[in-house]
C-alpha positions in Angstrom: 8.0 -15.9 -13.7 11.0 -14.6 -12.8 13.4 -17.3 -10.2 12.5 -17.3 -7.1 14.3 -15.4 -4.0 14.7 -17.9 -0.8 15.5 -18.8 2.8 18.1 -21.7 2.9 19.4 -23.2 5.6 21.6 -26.3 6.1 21.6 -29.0 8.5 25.8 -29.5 8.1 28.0 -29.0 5.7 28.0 -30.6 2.0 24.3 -31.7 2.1 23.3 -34.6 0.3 19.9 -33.8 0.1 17.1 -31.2 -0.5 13.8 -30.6 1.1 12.1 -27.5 -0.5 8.9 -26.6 1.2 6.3 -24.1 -0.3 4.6 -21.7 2.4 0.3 -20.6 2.1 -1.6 -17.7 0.7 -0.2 -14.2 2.2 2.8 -15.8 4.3 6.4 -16.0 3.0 9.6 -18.3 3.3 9.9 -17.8 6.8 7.1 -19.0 7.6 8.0 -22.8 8.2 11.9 -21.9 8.8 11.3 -22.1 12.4 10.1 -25.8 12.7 13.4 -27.6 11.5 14.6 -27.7 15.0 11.5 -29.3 15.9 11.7 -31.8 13.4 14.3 -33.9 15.5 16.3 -34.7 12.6 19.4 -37.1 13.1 22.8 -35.4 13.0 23.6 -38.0 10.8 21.6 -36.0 7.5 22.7 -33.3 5.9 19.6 -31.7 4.4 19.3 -28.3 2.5 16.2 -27.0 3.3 14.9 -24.9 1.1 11.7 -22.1 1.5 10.8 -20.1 -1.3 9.0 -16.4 -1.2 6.0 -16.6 -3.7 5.7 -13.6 -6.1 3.6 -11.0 -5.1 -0.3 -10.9 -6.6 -3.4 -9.6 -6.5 -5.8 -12.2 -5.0 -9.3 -11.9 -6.1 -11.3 -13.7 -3.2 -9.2 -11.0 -0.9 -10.8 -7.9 -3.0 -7.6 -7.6 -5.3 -5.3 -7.3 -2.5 -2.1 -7.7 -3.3 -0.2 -10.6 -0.9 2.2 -13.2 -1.4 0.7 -16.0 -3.4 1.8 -18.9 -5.9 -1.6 -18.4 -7.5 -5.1 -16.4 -7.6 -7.8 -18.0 -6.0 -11.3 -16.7 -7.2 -13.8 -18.2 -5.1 -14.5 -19.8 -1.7 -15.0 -23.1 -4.0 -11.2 -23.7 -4.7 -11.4 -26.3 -7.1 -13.6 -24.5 -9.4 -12.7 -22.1 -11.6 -9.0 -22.5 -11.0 -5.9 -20.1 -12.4 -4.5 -22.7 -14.1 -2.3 -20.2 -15.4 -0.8 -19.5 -12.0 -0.7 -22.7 -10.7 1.7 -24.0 -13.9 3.8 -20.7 -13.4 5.0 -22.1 -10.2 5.3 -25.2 -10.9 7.6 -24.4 -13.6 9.3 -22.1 -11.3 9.6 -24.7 -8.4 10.5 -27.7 -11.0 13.4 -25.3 -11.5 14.7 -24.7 -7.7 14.3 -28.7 -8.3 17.0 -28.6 -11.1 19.5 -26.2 -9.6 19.7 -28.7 -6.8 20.5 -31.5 -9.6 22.8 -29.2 -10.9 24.3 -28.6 -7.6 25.3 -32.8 -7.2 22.1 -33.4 -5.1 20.4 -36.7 -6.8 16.5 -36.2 -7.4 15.8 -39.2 -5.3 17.5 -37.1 -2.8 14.9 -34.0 -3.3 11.7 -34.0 -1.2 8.8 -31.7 -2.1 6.9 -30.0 0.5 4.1 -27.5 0.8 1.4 -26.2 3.0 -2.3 -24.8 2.0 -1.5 -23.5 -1.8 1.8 -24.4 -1.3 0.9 -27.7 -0.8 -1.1 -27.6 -4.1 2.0 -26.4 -6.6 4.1 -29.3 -4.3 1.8 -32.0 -5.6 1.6 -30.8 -9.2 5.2 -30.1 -9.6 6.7 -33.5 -8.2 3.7 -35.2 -10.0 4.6 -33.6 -13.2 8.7 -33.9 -12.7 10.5 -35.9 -15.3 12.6 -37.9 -12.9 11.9 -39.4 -9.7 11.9 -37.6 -6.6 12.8 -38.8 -3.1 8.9 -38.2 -1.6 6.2 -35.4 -1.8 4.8 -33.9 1.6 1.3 -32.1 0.6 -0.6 -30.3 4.1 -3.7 -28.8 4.6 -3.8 -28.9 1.3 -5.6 -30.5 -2.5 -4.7 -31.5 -5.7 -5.1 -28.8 -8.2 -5.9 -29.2 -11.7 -8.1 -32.6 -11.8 -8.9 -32.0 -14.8 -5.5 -31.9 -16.4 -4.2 -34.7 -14.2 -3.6 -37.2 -17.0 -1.7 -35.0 -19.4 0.4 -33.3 -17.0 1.5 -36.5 -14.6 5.0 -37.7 -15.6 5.2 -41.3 -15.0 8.7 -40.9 -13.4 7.0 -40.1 -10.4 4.1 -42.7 -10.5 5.8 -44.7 -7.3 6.8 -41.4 -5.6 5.9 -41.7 -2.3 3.4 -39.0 -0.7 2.9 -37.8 2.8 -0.9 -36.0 2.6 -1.7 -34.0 6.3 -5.4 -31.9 7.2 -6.9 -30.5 10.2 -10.3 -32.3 10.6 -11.5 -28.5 11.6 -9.9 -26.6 8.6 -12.2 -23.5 7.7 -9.9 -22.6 5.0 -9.4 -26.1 3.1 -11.8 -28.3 4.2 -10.5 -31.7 4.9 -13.1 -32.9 2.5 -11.3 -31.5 0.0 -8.1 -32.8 0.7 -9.3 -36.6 1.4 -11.0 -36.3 -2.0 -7.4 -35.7 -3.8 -6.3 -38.5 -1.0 -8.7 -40.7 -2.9 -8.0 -39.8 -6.3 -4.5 -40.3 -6.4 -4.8 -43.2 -3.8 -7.4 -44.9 -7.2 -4.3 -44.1 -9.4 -2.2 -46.3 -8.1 0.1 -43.6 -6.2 1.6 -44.7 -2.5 0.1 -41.9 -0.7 -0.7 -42.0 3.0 -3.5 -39.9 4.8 -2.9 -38.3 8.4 -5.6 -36.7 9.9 -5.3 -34.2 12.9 -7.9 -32.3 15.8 -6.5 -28.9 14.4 -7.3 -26.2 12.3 -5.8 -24.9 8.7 -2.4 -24.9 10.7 -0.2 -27.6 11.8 0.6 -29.1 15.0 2.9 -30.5 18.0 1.8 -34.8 16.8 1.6 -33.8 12.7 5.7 -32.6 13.2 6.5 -35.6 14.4 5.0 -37.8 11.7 6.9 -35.2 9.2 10.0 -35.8 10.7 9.6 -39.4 10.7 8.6 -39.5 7.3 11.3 -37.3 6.5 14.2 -39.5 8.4 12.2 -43.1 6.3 12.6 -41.0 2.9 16.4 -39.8 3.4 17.8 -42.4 5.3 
């Protein structure tokens, strides 16, 4: 996969910190650009926030067409049958947004991970699978990809990485179902993850923006 093109856009000068957050299935990087305002983000931090454009795919479930996507999906069952293929590509390609921001002087304890629907998914796999420690991994309306795998692709650098998992209790895209199963899954493994739960759809809203920011503010303060 070829490196990614992006949206970035700085809370100050000389940022000392990264969030880079993955957009869903058929939108792009602008997609979650607008909400930084609403995040109510101290002046104080001076955060790079980062949004990706996913390559442009042919989605099966979607009759083929072609749409911004980090990977295929094939059936209305998203965990089975998974393009494991895709999902690594991005990872690989996100774990390397991860290292220019190393390479730029930003610390990986200073790099937050963040994704929504499928974005969400290649968030959690990539800052699961990351060599060094990250600062915290924000996963919403969203599931774990790739139980299978887990084991052999987990890095244990990232074992006490904490994680920030969101759903809509009336998702028709991801059932919530399937994201308090990964919830429990990783929650068994020992991982710090913490479960919020909202009255909204596959979207996000007004109370769930609030608990990002202050998660955001705990992780980077």
């Amino acid at each position: 996969m070829q490196s990614l093109k992006s949206i970035q856009i700085e809370t100050r000068d000389n940022p000392d910190s990264a969030v880079i957050w993955l957009h869903g299935l058929g939108a792009d990087g602008n997609d979650f650009a607008p909400i930084i305002p609403e995040l109510n983000l101290p002046d104080k931090l001076g955060i790079r926030f980062i949004f990706p454009h996913a390559p442009i795919r042919p989605i099966t479930i979607n009759q083929g067409y072609q749409m911004p996507g980090w990977y295929d999906i094939y059936s209305d069952d998203i965990v089975s049958g998974e393009d494991e293929h895709g999902i690594k590509a991005s990872s690989s390609a996100i774990r390397q947004m991860c290292e220019q921001q190393e390479a730029s002087g930003i610390p990986p304890e200073r790099i937050i991970l963040a994704g929504f629907s499928q974005g969400g998914a290649i968030a959690l796999h990539c800052g699961l699978s990351y060599p060094r420690a990250l600062g915290g991994i924000m996963a919403l309306s969203t599931y774990l990809p790739l139980h299978a795998s887990f084991a052999n692709d987990a890095n244990p650098a990232n074992h006490a990485t904490d994680i920030f998992m969101a759903h809509g209790l009336e998702d028709p895209v991801v059932a919530s179902g399937f994201g308090k199963q990964s919830f429990q899954f990783l929650a068994d493994a020992g991982y710090p993850i913490h479960w919020h739960e909202y009255a909204m759809p596959h979207s996000v809203c007004p109370e769930e923006i609030n608990d990002i920011g202050s998660w955001l503010v705990n992780r980077l303060s």
